[in-house]
PyMOL CGO cylinders between C-alpha atoms (Angstrom):
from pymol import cmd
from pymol.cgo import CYLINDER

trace = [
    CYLINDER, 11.83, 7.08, 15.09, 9.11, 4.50, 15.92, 0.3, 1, 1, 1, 1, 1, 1,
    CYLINDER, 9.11, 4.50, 15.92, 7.25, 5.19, 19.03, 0.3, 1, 1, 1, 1, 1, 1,
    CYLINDER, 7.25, 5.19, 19.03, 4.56, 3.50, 21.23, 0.3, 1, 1, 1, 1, 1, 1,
    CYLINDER, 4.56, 3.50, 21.23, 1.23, 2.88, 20.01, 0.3, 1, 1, 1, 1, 1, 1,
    CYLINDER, 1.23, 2.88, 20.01, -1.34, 4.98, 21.57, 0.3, 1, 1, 1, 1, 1, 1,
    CYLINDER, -1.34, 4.98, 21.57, 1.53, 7.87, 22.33, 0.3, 1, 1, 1, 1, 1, 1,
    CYLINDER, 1.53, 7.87, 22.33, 0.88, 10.01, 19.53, 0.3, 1, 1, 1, 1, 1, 1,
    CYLINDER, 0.88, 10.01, 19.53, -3.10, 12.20, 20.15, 0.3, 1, 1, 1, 1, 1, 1,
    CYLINDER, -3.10, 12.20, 20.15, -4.12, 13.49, 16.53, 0.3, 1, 1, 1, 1, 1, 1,
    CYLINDER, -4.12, 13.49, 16.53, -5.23, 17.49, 17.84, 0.3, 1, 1, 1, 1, 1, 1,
    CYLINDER, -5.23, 17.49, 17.84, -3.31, 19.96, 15.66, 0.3, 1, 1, 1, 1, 1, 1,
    CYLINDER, -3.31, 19.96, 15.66, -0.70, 20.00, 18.42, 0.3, 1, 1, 1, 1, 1, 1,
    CYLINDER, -0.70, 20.00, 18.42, 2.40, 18.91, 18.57, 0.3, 1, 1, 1, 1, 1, 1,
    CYLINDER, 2.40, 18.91, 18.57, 2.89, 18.77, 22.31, 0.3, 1, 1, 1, 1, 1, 1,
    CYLINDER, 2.89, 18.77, 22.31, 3.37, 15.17, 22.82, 0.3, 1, 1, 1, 1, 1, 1,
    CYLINDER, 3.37, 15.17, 22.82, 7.02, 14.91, 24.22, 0.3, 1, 1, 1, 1, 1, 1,
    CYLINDER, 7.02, 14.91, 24.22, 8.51, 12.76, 21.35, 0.3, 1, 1, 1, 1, 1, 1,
    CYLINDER, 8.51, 12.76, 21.35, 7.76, 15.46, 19.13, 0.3, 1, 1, 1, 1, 1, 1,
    CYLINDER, 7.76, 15.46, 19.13, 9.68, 17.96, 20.92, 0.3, 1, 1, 1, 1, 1, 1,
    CYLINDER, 9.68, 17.96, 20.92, 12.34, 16.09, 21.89, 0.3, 1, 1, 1, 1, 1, 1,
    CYLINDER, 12.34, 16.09, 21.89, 13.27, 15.12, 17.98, 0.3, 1, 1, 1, 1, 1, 1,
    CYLINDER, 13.27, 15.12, 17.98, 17.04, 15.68, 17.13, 0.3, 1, 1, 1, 1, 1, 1,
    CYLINDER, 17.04, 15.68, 17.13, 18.34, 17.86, 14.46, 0.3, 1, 1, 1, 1, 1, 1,
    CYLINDER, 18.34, 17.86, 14.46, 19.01, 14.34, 12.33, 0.3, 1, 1, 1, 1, 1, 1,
    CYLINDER, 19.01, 14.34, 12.33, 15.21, 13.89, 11.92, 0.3, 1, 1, 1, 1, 1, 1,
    CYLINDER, 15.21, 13.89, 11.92, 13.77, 17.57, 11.17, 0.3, 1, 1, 1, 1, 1, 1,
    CYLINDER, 13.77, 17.57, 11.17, 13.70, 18.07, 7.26, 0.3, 1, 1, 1, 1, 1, 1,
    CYLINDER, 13.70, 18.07, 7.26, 13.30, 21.64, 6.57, 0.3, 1, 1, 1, 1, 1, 1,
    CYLINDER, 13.30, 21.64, 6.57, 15.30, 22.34, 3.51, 0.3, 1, 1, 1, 1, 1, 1,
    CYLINDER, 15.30, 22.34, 3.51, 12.49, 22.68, 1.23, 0.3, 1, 1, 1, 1, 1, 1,
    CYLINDER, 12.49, 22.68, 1.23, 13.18, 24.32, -2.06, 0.3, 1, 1, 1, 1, 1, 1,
    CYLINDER, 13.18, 24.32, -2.06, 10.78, 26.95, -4.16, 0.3, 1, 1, 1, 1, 1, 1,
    CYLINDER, 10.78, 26.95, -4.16, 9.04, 25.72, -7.22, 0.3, 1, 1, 1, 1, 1, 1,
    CYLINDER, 9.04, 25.72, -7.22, 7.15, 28.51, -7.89, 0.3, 1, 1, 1, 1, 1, 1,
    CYLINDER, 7.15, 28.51, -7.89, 7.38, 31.66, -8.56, 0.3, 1, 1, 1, 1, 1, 1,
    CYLINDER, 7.38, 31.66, -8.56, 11.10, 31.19, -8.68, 0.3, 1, 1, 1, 1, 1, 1,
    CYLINDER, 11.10, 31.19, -8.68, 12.48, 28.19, -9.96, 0.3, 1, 1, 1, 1, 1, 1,
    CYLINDER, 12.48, 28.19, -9.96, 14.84, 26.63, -7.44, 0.3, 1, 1, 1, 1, 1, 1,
    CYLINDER, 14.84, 26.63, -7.44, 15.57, 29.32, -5.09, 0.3, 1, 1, 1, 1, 1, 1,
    CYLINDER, 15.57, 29.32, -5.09, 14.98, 29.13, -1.13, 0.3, 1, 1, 1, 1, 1, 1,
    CYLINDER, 14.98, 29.13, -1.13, 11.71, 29.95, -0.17, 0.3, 1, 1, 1, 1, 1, 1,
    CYLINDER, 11.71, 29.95, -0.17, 10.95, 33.04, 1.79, 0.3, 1, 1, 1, 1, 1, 1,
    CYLINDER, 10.95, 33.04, 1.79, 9.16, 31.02, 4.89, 0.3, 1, 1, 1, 1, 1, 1,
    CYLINDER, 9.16, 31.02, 4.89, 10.27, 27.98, 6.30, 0.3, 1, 1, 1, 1, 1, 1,
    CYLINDER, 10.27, 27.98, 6.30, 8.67, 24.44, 6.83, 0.3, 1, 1, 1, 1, 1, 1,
    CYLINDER, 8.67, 24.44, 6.83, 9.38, 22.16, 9.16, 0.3, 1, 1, 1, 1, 1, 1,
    CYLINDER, 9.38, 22.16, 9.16, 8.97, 18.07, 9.16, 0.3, 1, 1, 1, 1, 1, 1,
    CYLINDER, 8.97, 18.07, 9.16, 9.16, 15.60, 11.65, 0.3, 1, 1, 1, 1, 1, 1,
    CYLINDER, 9.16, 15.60, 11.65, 8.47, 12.25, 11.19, 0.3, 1, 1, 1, 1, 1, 1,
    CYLINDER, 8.47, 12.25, 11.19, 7.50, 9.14, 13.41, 0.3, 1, 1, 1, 1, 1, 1,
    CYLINDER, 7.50, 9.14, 13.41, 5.33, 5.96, 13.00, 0.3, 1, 1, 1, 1, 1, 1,
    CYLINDER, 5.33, 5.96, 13.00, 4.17, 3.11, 15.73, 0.3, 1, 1, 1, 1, 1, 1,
    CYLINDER, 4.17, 3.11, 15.73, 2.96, -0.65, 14.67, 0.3, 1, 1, 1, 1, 1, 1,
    CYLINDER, 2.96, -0.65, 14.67, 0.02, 1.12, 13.15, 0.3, 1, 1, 1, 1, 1, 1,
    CYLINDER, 0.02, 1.12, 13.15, 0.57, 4.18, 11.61, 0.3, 1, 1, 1, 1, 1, 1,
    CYLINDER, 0.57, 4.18, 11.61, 3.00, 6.98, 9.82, 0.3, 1, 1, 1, 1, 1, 1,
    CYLINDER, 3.00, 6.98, 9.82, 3.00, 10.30, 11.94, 0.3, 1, 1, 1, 1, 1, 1,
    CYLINDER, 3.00, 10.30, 11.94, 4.05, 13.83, 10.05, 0.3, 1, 1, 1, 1, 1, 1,
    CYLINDER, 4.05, 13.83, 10.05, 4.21, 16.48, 12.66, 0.3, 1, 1, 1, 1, 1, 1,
    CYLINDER, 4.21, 16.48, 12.66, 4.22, 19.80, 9.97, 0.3, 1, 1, 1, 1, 1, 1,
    CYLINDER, 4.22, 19.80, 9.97, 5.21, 22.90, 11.23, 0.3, 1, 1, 1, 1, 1, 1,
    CYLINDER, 5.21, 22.90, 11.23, 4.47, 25.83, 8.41, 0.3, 1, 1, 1, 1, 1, 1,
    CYLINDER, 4.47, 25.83, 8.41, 5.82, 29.05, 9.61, 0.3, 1, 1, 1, 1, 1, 1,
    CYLINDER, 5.82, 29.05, 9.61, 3.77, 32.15, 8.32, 0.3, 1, 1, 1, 1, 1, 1,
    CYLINDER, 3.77, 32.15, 8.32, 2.36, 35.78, 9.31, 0.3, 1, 1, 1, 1, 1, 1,
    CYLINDER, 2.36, 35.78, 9.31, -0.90, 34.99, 10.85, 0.3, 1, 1, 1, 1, 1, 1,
    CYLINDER, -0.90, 34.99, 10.85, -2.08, 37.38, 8.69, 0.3, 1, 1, 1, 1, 1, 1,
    CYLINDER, -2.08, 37.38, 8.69, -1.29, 35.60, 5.76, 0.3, 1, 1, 1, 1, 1, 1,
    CYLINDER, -1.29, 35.60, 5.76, -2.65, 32.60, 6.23, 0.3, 1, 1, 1, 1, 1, 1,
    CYLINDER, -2.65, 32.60, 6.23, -5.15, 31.79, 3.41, 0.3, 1, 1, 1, 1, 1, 1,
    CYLINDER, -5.15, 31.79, 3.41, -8.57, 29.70, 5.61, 0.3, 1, 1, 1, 1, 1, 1,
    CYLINDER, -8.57, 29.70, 5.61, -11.37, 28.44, 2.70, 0.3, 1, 1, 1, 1, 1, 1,
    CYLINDER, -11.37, 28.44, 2.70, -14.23, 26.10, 3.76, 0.3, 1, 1, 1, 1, 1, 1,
    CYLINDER, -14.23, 26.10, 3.76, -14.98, 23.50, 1.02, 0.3, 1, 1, 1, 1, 1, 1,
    CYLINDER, -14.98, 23.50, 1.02, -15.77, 19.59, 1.82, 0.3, 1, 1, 1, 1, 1, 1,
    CYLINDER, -15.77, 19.59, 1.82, -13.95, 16.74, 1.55, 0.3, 1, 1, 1, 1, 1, 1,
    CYLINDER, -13.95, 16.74, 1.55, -11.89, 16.09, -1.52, 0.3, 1, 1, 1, 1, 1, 1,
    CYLINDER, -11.89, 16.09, -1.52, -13.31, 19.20, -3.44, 0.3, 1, 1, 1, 1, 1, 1,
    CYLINDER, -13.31, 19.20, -3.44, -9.89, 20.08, -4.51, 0.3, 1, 1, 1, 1, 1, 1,
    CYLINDER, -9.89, 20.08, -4.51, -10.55, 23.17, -6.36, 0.3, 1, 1, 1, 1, 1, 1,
    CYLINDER, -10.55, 23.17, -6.36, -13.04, 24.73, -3.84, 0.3, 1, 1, 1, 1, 1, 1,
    CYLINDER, -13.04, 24.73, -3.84, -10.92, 23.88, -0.68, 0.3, 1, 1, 1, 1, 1, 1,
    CYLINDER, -10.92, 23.88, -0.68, -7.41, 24.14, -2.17, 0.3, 1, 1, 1, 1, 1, 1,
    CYLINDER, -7.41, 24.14, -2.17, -6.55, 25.07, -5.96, 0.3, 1, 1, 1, 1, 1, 1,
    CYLINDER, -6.55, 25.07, -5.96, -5.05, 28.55, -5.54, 0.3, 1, 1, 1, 1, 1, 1,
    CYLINDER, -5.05, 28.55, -5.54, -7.96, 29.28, -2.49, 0.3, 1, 1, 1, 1, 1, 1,
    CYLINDER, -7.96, 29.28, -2.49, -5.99, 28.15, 0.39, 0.3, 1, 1, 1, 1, 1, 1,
    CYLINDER, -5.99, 28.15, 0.39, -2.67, 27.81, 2.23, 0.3, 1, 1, 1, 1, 1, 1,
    CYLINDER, -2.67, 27.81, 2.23, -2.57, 23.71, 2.05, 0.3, 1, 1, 1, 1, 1, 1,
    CYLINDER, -2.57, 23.71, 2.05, 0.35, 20.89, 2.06, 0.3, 1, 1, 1, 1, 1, 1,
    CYLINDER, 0.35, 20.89, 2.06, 0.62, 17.64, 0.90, 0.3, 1, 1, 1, 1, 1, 1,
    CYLINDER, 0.62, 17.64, 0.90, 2.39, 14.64, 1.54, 0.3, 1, 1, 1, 1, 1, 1,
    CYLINDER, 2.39, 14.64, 1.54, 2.83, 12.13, -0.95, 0.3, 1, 1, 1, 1, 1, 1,
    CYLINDER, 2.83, 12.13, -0.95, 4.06, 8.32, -0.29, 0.3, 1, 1, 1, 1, 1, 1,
    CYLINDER, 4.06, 8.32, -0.29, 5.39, 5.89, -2.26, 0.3, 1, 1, 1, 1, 1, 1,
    CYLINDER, 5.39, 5.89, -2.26, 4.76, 3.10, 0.12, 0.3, 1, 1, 1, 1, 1, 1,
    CYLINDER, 4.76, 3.10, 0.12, 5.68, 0.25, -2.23, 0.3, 1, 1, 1, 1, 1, 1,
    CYLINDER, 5.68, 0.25, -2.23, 8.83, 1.72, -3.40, 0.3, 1, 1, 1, 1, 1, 1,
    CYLINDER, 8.83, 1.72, -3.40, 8.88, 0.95, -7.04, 0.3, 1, 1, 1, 1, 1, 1,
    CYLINDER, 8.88, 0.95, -7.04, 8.90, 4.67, -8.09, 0.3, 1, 1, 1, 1, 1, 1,
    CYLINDER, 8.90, 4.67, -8.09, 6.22, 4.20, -9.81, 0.3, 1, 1, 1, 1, 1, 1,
    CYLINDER, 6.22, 4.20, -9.81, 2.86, 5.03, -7.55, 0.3, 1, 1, 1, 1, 1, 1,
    CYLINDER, 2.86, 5.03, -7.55, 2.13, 7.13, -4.42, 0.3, 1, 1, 1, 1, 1, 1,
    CYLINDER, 2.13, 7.13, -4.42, -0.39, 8.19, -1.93, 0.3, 1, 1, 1, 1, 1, 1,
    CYLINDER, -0.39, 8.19, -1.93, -1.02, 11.33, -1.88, 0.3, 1, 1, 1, 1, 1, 1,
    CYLINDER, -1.02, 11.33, -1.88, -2.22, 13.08, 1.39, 0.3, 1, 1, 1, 1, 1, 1,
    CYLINDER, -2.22, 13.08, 1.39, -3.49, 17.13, 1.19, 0.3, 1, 1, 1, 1, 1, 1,
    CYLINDER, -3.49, 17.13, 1.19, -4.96, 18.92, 4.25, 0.3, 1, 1, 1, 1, 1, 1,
    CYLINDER, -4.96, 18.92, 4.25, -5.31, 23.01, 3.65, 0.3, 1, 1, 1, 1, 1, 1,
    CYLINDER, -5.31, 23.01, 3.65, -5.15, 25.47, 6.66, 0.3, 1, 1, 1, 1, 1, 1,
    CYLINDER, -5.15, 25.47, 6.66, -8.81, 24.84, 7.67, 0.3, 1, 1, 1, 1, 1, 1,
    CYLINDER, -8.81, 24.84, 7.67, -8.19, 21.33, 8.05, 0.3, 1, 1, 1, 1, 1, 1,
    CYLINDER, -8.19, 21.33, 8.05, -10.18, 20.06, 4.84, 0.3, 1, 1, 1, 1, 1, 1,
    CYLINDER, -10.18, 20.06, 4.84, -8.58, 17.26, 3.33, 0.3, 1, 1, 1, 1, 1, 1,
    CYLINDER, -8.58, 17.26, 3.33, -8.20, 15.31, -0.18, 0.3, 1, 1, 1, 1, 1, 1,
    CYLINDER, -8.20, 15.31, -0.18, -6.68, 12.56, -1.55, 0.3, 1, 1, 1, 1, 1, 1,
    CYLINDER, -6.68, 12.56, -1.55, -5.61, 10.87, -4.56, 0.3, 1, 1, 1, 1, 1, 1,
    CYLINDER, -5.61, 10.87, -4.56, -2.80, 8.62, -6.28, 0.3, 1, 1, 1, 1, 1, 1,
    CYLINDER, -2.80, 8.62, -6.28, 0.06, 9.48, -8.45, 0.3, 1, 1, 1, 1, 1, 1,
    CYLINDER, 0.06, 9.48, -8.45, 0.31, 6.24, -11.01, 0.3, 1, 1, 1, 1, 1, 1,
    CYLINDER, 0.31, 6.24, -11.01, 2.83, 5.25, -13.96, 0.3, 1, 1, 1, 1, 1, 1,
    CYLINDER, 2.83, 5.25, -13.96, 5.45, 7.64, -12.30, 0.3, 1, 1, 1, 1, 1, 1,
    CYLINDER, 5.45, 7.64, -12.30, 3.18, 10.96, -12.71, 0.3, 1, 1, 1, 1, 1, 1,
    CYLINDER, 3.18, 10.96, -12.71, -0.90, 10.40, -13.90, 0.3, 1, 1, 1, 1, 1, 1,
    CYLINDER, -0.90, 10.40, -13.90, -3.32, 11.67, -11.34, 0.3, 1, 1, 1, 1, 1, 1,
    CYLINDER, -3.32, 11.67, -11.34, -6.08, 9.31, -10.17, 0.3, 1, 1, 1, 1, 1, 1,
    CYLINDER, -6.08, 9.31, -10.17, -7.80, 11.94, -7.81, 0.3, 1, 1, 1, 1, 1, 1,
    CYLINDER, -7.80, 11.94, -7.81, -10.99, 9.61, -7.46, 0.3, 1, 1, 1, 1, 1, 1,
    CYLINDER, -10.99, 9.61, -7.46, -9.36, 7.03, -5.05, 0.3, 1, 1, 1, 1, 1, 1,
    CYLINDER, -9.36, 7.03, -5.05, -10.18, 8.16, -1.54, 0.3, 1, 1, 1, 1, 1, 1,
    CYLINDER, -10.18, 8.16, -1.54, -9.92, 6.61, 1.96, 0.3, 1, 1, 1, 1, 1, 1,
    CYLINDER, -9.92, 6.61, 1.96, -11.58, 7.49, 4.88, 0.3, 1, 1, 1, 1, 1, 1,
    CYLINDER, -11.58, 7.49, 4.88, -9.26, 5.78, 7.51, 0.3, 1, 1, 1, 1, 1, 1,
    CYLINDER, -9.26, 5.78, 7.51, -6.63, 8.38, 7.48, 0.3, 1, 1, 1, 1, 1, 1,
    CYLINDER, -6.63, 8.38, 7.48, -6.86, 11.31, 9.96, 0.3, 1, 1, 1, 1, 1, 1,
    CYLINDER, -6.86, 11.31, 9.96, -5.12, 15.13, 10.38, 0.3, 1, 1, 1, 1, 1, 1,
    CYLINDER, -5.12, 15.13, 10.38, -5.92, 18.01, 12.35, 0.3, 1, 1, 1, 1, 1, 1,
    CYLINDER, -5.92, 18.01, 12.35, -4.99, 21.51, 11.71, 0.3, 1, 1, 1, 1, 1, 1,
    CYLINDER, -4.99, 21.51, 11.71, -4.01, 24.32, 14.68, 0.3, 1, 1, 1, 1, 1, 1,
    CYLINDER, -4.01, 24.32, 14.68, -3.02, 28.01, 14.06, 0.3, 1, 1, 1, 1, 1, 1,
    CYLINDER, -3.02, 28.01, 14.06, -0.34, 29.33, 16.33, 0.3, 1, 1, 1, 1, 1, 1,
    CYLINDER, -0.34, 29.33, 16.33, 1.31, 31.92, 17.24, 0.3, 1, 1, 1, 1, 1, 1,
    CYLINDER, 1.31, 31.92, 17.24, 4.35, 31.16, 14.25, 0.3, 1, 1, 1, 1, 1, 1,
    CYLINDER, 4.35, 31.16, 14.25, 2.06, 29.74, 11.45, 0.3, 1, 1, 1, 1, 1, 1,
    CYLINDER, 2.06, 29.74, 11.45, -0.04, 26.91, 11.18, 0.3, 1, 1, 1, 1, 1, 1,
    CYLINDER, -0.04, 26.91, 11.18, 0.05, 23.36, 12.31, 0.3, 1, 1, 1, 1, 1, 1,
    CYLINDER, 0.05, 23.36, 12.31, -0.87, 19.90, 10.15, 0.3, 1, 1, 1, 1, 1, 1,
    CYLINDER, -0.87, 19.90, 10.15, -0.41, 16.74, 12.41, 0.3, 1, 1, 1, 1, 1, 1,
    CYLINDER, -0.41, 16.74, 12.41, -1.16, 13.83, 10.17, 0.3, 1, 1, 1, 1, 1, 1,
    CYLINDER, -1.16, 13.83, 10.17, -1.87, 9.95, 10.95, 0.3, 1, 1, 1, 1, 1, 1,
    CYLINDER, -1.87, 9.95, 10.95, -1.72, 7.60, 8.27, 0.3, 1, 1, 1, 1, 1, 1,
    CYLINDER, -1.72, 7.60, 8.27, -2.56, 3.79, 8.84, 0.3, 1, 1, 1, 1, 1, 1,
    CYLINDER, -2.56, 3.79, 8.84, -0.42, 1.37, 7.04, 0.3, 1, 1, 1, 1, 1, 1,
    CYLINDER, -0.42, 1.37, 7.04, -3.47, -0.58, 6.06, 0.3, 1, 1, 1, 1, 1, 1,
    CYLINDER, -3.47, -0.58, 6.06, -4.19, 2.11, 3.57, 0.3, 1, 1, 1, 1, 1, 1,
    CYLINDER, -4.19, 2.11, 3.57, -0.37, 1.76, 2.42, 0.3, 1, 1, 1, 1, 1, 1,
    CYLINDER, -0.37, 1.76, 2.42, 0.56, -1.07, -0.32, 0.3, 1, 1, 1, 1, 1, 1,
    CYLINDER, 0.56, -1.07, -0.32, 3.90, -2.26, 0.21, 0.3, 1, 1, 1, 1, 1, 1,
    CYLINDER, 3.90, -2.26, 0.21, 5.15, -6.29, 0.65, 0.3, 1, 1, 1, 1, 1, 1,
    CYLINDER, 5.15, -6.29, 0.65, 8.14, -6.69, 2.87, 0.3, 1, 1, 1, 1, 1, 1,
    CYLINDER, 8.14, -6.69, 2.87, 9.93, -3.30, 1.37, 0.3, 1, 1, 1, 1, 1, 1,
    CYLINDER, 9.93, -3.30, 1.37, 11.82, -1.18, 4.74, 0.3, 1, 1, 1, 1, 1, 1,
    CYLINDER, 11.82, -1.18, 4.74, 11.91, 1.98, 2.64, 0.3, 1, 1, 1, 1, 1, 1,
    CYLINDER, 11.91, 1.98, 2.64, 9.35, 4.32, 1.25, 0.3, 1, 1, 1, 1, 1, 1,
    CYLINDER, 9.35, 4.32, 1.25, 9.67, 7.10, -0.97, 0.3, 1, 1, 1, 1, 1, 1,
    CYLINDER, 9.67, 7.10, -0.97, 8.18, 10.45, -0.06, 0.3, 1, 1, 1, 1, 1, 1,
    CYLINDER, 8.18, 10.45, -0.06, 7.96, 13.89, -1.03, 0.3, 1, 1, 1, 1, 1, 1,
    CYLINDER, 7.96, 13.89, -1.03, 6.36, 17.01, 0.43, 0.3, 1, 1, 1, 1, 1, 1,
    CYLINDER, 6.36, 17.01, 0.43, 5.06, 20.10, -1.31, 0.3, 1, 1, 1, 1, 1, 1,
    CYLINDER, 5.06, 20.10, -1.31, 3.49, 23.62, 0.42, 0.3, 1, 1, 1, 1, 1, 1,
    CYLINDER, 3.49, 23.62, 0.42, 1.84, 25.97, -0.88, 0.3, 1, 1, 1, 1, 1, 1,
    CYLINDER, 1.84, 25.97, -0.88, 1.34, 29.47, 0.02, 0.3, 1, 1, 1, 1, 1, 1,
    CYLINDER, 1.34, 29.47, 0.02, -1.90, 31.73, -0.88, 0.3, 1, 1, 1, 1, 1, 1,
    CYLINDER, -1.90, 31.73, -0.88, -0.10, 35.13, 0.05, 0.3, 1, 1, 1, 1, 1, 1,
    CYLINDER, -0.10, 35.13, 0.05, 2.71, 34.77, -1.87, 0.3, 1, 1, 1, 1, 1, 1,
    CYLINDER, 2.71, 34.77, -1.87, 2.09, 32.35, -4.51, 0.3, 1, 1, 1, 1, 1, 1,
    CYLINDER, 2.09, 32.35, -4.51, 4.98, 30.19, -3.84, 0.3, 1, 1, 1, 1, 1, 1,
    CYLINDER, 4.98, 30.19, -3.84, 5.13, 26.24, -4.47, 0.3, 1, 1, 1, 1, 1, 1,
    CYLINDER, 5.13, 26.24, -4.47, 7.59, 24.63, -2.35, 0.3, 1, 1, 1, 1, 1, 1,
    CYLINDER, 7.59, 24.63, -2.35, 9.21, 21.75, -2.30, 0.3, 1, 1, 1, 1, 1, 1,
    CYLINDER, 9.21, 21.75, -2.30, 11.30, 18.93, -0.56, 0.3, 1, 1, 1, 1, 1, 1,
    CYLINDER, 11.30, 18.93, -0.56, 12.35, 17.00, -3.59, 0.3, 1, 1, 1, 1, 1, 1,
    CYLINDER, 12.35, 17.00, -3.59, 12.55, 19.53, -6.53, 0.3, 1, 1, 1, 1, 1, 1,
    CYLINDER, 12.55, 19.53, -6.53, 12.95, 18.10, -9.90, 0.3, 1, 1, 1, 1, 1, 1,
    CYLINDER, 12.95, 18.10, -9.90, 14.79, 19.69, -12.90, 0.3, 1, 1, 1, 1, 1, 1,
    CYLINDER, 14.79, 19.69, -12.90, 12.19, 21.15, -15.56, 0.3, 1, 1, 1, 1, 1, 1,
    CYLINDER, 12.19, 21.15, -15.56, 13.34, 18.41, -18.40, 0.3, 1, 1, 1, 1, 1, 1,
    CYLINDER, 13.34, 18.41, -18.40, 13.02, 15.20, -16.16, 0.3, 1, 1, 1, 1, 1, 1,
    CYLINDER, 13.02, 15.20, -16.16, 10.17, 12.91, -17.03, 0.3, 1, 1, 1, 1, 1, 1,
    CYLINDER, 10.17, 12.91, -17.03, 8.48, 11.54, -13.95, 0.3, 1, 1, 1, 1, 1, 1,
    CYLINDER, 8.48, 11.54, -13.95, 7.67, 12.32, -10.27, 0.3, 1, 1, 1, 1, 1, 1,
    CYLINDER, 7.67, 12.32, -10.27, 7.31, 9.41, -7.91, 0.3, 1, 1, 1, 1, 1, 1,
    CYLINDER, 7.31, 9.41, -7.91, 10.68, 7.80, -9.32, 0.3, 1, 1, 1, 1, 1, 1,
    CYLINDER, 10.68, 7.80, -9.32, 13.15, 10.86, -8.15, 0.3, 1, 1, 1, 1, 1, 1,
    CYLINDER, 13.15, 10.86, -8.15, 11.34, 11.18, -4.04, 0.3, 1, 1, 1, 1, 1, 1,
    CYLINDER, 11.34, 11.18, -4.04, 13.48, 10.98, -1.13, 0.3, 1, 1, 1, 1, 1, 1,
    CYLINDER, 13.48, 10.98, -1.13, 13.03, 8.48, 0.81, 0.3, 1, 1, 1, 1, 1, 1,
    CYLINDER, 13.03, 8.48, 0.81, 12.49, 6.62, 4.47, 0.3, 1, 1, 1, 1, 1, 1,
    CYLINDER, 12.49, 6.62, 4.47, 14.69, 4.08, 5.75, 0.3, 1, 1, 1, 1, 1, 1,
    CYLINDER, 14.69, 4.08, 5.75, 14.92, 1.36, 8.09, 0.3, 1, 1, 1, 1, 1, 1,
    CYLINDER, 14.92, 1.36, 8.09, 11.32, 0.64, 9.43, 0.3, 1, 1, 1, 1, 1, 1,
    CYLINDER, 11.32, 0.64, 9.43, 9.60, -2.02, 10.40, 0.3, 1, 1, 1, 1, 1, 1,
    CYLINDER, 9.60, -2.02, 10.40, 6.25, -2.81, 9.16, 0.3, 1, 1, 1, 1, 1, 1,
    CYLINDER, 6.25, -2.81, 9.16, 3.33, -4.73, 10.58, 0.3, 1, 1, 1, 1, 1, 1,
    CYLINDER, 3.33, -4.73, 10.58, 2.32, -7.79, 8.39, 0.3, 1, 1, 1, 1, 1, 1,
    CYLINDER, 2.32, -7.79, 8.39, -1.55, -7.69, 8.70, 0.3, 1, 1, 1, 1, 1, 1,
    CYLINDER, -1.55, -7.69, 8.70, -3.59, -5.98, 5.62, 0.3, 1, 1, 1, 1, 1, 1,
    CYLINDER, -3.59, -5.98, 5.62, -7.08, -4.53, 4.90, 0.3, 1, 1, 1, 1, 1, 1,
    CYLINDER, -7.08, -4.53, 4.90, -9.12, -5.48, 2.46, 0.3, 1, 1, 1, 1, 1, 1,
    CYLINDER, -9.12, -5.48, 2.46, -11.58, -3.07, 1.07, 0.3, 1, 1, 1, 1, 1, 1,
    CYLINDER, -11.58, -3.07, 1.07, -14.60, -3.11, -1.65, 0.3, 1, 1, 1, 1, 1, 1,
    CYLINDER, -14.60, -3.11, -1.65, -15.62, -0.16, -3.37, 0.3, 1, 1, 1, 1, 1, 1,
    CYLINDER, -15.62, -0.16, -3.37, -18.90, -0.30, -4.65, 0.3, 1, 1, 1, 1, 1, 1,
    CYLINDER, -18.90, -0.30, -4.65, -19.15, 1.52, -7.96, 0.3, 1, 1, 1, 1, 1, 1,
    CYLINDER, -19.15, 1.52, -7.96, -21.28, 2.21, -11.05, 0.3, 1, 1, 1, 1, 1, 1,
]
cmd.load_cgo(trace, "trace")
């Protein structure tokens, strides 16, 4: 659903009236376990929504939990194994913005809101030292769980005249140890980014960034 500019407020909450009023149709929730039990249904649920303005890509993510469970760890930005690793509760969102199955954008926030980044090239390699600073997400525990709402400019996004993106979602739970996922592949397939789901029909601004990384 593509919505107003200015009508989404990046807090943690997902109060805004569009999110609320989303229609069965554009909730994904049937995520799949990974881990510890190879594709069987996972023993919390997760819920999705998705929206995006002129600007940006919106993922409202609802991760229902014991508040009791819920793993918190400190670390700073992009110190994956400190803030997320097996230390945390923590979610990521990964998008294949030029849909040629072959690279995403990968977006992990953990339950105390620290976030990390990195790329997924030639279909599976890690690159976990690009980073970008213009994408935002704010973390809320309530009374079912814990919140992620996510904005992610298109500016940081590659894609040239493409209307659909591949995506995929993955949670993890600390209490449990469970790895969950929205698109789970088959042990013997080769490859990640080239099996995602994927999002359809939208219609993307036209004006880029350009950005220089200084670097020894």
């Amino acid at each position: 659903i593509k919505v107003s500019n200015n009508e989404i407020k990046i807090d943690g909450i997902l109060d805004e009236n569009i999110w609320q009023n989303n229609d069965e149709q554009n909730i994904i929730n049937d995520f799949i376990q990974a881990e510890p039990n190879f594709n069987s249904e996972p023993s919390k649920e997760t819920i999705v929504k998705i929206l995006y303005d002129d600007r940006s890509l919106y993922i409202g993510v609802e991760l229902i939990d014991e508040l009791s469970n819920i793993k918190q760890k400190n670390a700073i930005y992009d110190d994956w194994h400190e803030g997320f690793d097996n230390n945390s509760d923590y979610f990521v969102v990964e998008i294949d913005s030029e849909h040629n199955h072959q690279q995403s954008f990968c977006f992990a926030v953990n339950s105390s809101g620290v976030k990390s980044d990195f790329i997924l090239h030639n279909d599976n390699s890690v690159d976990e030292y690009w980073n970008s600073v213009y994408w935002n997400a704010k973390t809320n525990v309530s009374n079912n769980g814990w919140v992620i709402e996510y904005e992610i400019p298109f500016k940081i996004l590659k894609y040239f005249g493409n209307s659909s993106m591949g995506i995929n979602f993955m949670r993890f739970s600390h209490s449990d140890k469970e790895t969950h996922f929205w698109v789970l592949l088959p042990m013997e397939l080769d490859g990640t980014v080239s099996h995602y789901g994927h999002i359809k029909n939208l219609t993307l601004p036209n004006d880029k960034i350009f950005q220089i990384n200084p670097y020894i």
